[in-house]
N, C-alpha and C positions, 0 to 999 in steps of 0.2 A: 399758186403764187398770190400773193396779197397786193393790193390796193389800199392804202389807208386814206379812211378821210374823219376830218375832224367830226365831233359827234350832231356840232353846229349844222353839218350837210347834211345829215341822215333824214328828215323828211322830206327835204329839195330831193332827196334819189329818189324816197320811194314813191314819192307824188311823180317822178319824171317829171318836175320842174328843171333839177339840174341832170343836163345830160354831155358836158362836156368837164374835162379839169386842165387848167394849166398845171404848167411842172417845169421846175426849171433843174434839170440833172445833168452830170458830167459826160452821160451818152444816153438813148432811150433806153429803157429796161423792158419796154412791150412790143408788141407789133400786132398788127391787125389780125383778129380772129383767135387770139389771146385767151381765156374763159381767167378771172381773177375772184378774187375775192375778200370781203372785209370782213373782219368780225365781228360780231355782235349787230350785221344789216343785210348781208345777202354777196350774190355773185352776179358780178358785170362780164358782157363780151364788151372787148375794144375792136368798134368797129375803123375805127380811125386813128392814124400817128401822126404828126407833119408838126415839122420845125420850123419856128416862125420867128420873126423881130418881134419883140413885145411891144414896140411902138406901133405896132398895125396891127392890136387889139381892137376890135369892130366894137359896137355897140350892141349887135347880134352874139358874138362872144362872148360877151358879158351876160347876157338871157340865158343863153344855153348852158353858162357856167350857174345860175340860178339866181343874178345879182339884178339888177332892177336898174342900173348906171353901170355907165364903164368905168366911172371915177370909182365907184362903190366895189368893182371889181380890181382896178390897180392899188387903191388903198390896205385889201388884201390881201395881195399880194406881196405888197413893200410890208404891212405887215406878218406875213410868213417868212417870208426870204430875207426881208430886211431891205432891199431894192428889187428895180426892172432890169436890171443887171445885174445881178449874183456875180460873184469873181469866179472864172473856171464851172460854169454853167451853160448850159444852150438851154434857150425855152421849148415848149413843146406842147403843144393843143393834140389831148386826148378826148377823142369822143366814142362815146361809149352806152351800149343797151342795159337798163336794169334786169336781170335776169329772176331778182325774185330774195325772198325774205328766204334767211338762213335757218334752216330745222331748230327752232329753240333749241332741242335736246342736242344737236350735235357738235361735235367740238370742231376747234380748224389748229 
């Protein structure tokens, strides 16, 4: 199962600066202990799921997502989604181990 993240993340992962994502979807699509994968960066375990209000984004949150301000991370967000409230969405703070760089030669 795949993971996509922007190509903007891909040294936050693999320095394991960024080690969580929000997500905002219609129901979870993972659950803990998961094994996923991106293409063209490697394979994540999700060691974490948990649905949260996006107004009780931490400032911690923001770090582990790989952002440097929580404003820096909701700004993101609203630009992804468009808002902190998507319509017919729930949020959801995944947290997650970089498992490792994907075999150049291999396909997904």
């Amino acid at each position: 199962m795949f993971l996509l993240f922007r190509k903007e993340f891909h040294d936050l992962l693999r320095s394991g600066r960024k080690r969580q994502t929000i997500r905002f979807w219609a129901r979870p699509y993972v659950k803990p202990g998961s094994r996923m994968r991106t293409p063209r960066l490697g394979s994540f375990l999700i060691t974490a799921i948990e649905e949260i209000d996006p107004a009780a984004l931490t400032l911690d949150d923001a770090r582990l997502d790989g952002f440097d301000s929580l404003e820096a991370l909701r700004e993101k967000l609203i630009e992804l989604y468009g808002s902190l409230t998507p319509p017919d969405r729930r949020c959801f703070k995944l947290t997650f181990e970089f498992l490792g760089e994907q075999n150049p030669g291999a396909t997904l």
